[in-house]
Structure formats: structure tokens, C-alpha cells
N, C-alpha and C positions, 0 to 999 in steps of 0.2 A: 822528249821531255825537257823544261825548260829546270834549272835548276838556281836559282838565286841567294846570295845568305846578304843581312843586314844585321853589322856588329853593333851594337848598343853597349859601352864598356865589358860589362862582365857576361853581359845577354848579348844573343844572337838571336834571329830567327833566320831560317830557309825557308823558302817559299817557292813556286813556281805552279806550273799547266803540265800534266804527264797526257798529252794527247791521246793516247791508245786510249788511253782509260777512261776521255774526258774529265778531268776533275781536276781543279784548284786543289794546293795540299798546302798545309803550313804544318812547321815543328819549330819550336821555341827550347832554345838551347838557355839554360843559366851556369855558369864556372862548367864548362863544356857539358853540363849532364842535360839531356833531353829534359824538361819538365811536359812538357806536354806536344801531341803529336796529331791531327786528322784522325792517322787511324783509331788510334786509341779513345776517342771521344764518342762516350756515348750517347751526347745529343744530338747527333747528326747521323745519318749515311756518310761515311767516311768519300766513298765516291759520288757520291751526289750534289758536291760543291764545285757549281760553275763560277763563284764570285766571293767577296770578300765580305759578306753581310753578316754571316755568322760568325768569321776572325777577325771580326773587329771586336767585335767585344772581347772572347779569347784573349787580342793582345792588350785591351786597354785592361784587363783582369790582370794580366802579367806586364802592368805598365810598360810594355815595348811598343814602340811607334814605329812604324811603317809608313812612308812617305805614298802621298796618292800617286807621284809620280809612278813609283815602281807596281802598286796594284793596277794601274792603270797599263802600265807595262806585257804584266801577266794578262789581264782579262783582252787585249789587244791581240795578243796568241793564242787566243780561242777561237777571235772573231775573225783571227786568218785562215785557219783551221776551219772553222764552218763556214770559210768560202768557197773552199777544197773540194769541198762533199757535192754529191751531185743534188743540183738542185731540182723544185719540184715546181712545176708551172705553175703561174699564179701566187707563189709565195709571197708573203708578206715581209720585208726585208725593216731594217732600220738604218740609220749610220749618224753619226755624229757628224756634226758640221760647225766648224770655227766660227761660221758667218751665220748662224741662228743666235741670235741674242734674247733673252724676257723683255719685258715693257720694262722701261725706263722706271728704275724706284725699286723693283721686283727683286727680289733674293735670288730668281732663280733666273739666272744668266746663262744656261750651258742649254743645250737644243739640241735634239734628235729629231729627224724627219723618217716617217713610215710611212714607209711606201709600198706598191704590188707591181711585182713583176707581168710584164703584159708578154705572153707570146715567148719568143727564143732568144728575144732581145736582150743582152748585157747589162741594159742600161735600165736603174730606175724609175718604172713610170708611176704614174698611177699615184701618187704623193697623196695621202689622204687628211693625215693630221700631223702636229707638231707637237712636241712635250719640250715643256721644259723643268732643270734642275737647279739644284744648288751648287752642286758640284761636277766637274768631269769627269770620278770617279760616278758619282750617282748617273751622268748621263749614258757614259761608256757599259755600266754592270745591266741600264735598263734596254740597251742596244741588244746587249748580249743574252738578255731573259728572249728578245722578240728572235732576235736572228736563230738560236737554238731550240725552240720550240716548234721550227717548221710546217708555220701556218698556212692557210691559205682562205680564211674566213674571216674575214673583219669581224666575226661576231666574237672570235676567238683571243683578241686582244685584249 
């Protein structure tokens, strides 16, 4: 389990990936008292948080900011994690790539290519579509929706 804290003067948050459990966890410390915590939240499945989409609001609620670098951080130790796992033939993988850009003028500059695995082979084949995002946070969390969902049906994307 990855275990993270980001000071904000009188606020903190910790944050990280507890691999056993899969799940992204946040707790928002103020003059060191817990205000709020994952588990304790009752709009969610406390372990049912692969990404950062429902703590963000959370933190912008508790005006703390969290850099994309560091959730990009965390969600990056999932997608190592569910390269661990034994995979299933034909899977439907994702990944982010530096060198995917949007059309020229576009907002959405950040690129993931999905792809299907062919056969026993390591390597990505089978490249079907590309997405693009606004952000590398947005592009890395929708990597991590395809890679942990353990596809293997285009119709299922």
C-alpha cells in the first residue's frame, strides 16, 4: 500500500493505492483532526474507488488541492498492479502515450491508444481506437477504467 500526505498550511491530505484491497483512499486532515475520510463516506463504496473522480470534489469541498502530478502518481500504481495479474487472452489493454497529440486547436491534447492483445505475445496489437483528453490525469484514470475492467469485447468499451 502506497501511502502519501500533502501539507496545505493547517490542512493535509493522505492519499494513496492499498493494492490488496484495490482501492484509491483519501483522508483530509485540518489542525491535525481527520475532517473527512473514504471510509467514512457515505456516497461511495469506500473500496470501490479506482481513481480520483469522486475526491475531487471532496477536496475542492475542503478547498485542498492536490497536484495532478501526485494523483497521476497514485493511479500509475494501480496500472502497475494490474499488469501483475495474470492476464486474459484477447484482453483489451490501454496506455497512455507522450506521442499521441489531439488535432491542432483541440483542448484535448493527452492520448490513450486501445488496443487487443493477440495470441501469448507481450506486445500490443491489434490498436483499434484512440481517445483523446484534456488532461493526463483525465487520460491516465480512463486507461485505468479500460485496463481494470478486464475486457475482451470491443463491444464492452
Amino acid at each position: 500500500m502506497s501511502n502519501y500526505s500533502y501539507p496545505q498550511g493547517n490542512k493535509s491530505v493522505t492519499y494513496g493505492y492499498d493494492k490488496k484491497l484495490d482501492y484509491v483512499f483519501v483522508v483530509i486532515f485540518d489542525n491535525d483532526e481527520m475532517v473527512y475520510s473514504n471510509i467514512n463516506d457515505k456516497n461511495i463504496n469506500f473500496s470501490n474507488e479506482i481513481d480520483f473522480t469522486h475526491f475531487d470534489k471532496v477536496l475542492e469541498e475542503f478547498n485542498v488541492i492536490l497536484p495532478e502530478s501526485e494523483k497521476i502518481k497514485v493511479i500509475k500504481e494501480r496500472l502497475e498492479y494490474l499488469d501483475t495479474i495474470d492476464d486474459i487472452p484477447f484482453r483489451i489493454k490501454a496506455r497512455y502515450s507522450n506521442d499521441l497529440v489531439g488535432a491542432p486547436g483541440s483542448k484535448k491534447q493527452f492520448g490513450i491508444e486501445v488496443g487487443q492483445r493477440i495470441g501469448d505475445s507481450d506486445c500490443f496489437d491489434n490498436i483499434e481506437h484512440y481517445e483523446f483528453f484534456e488532461s493526463k490525469l483525465e487520460a491516465y484514470t480512463r486507461v485505468n477504467q479500460i485496463n481494470g475492467a478486464f475486457i475482451d469485447d470491443w463491444q464492452d468499451i
